[in-house]
C-alpha positions in Angstrom: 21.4 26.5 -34.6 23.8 25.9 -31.9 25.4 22.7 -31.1 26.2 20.9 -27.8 29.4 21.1 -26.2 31.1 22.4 -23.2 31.7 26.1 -24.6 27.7 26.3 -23.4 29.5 26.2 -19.8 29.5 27.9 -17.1 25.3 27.3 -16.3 24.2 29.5 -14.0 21.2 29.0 -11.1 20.7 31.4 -8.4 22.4 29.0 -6.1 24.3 26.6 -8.4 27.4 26.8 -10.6 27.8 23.9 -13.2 31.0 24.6 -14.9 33.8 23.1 -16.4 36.2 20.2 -14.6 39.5 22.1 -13.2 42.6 20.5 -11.2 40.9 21.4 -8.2 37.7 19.4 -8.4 39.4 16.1 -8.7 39.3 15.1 -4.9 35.6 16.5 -4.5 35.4 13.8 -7.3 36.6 11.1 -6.4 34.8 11.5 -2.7 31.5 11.7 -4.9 31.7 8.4 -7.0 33.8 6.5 -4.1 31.0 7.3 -1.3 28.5 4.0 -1.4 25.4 5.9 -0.6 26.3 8.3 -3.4 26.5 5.3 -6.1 24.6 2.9 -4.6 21.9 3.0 -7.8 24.7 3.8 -9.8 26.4 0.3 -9.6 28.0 1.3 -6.2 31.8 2.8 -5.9 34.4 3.5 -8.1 37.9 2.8 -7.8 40.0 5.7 -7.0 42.9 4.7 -8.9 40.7 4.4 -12.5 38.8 7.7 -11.5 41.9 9.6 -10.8 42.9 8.6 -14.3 39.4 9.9 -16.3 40.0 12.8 -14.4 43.6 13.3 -15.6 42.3 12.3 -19.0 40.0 15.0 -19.2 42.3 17.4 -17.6 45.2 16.8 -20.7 42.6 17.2 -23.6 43.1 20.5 -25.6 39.1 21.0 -25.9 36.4 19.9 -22.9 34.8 16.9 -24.1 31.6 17.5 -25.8 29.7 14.6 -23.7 30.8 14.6 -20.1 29.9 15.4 -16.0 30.7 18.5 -14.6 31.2 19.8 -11.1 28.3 21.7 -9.5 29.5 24.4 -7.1 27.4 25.6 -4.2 27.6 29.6 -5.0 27.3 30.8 -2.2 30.1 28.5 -0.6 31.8 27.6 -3.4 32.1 24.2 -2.5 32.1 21.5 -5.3 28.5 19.6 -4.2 28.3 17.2 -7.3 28.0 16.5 -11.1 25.9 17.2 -13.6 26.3 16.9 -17.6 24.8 14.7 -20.4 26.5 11.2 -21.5 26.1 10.1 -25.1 24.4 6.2 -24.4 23.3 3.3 -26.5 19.7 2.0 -24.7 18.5 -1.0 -26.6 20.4 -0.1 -29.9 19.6 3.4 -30.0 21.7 6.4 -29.5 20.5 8.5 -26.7 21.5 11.6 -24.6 21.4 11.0 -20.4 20.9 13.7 -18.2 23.2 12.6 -15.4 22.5 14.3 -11.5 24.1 13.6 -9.0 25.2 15.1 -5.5 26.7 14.8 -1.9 24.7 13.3 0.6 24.6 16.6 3.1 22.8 18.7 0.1 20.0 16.3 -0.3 16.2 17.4 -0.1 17.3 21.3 -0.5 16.2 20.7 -4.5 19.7 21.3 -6.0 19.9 18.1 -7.9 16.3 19.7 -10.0 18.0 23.1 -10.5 20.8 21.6 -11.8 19.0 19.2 -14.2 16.9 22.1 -14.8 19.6 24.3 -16.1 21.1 21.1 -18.0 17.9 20.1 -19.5 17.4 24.6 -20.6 21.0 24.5 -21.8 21.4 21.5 -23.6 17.6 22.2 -25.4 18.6 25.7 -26.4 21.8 24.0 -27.7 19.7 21.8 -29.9 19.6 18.4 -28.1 15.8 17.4 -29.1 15.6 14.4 -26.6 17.1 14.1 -23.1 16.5 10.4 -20.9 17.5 9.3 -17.6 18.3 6.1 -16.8 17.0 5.4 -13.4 17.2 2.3 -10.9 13.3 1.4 -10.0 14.6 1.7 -6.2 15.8 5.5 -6.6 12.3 7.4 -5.6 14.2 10.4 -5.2 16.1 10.6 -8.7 12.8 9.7 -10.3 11.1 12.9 -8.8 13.8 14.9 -9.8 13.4 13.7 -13.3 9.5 14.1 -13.3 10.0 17.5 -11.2 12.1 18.7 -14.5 8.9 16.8 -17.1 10.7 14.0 -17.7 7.8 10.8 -18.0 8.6 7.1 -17.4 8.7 5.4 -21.1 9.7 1.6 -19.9 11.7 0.2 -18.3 15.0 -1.7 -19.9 18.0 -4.7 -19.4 21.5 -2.5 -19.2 24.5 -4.1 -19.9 25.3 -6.5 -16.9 21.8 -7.2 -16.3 20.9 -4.2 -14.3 16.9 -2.7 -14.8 16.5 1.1 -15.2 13.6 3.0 -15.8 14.2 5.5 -19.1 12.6 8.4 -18.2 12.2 10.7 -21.2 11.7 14.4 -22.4 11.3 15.9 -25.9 12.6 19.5 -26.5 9.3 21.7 -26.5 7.1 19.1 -25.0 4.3 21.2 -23.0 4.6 22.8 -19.8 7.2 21.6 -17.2 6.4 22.1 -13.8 8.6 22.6 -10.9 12.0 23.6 -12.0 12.1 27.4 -10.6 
């Protein structure tokens, strides 16, 4: 059986690239998790200064690291139109994988941010991930129809560190039909 990790990259959609961070991608970067409307359910903007140093980070490591967001390019542009990956997280003492989406505000509503979790969700099954969540603020409609778009279901709803409420939407690998992610 296979096992996660960044050598499962580049994923491939008809119109989106999700590959592996380079030098280049850092600015699109930074614009995506410094723009409010972006991070507004994500606990709002990053500093550039601690961003430009995870991106560094990343950069200097011999090996991509196993757990992380990666740029989505817009193939037919190639433009750098978000991230998309899987974080390891702890929710309520247990050790989950997160599907993480997210993109740039002139993209949204064309149904990117589901073929990218789409892909994610294929590659990181096939890679033998059995469970995938996403940790979604009760005030992000849109994030929460991507997740049920890609058969994610709502399992509660929990305290994060800092006091923040998300919804944990969840998928098993192999769980029935899923709908909606052509």
């Amino acid at each position: 059986m296979l096992q996660w990790s960044a050598h499962m990259l580049p994923i491939e959609t008809p119109r989106l690239l999700i590959r592996v961070l380079t030098r280049e991608d850092i600015s699109a970067g930074i614009a995506l998790w410094t723009d409010a409307g972006v991070t507004r359910h994500m606990g709002g903007p990053r500093d550039t200064a601690i961003l430009q140093r995870v991106y560094e980070e990343e950069l200097s490591r011999p090996e991509p690291p196993r757990y992380s967001l990666w740029p989505i390019v817009e193939r037919k542009t190639g433009r750098v139109i978000g991230e998309c990956g899987l974080l390891q997280k702890d929710v309520e003492g247990r050790p989950e994988i997160e599907l993480v989406y997210l993109l740039v505000p002139d993209v949204w509503g064309r149904g990117y941010a589901t073929e990218a979790a789409a892909a994610m969700r294929d590659a990181a099954f096939a890679a033998g991930i059995t469970r995938l969540i996403a940790l979604i603020d009760p005030g992000n409609p849109a994030s929460a129809a991507v997740a049920r778009k890609i058969g994610m279901r709502l399992e509660r709803e929990v305290v994060r560190p800092g006091g923040t409420i998300r919804q944990v939407y969840a998928l098993e690998a192999g769980q029935g039909n899923v709908a909606g992610t052509s």
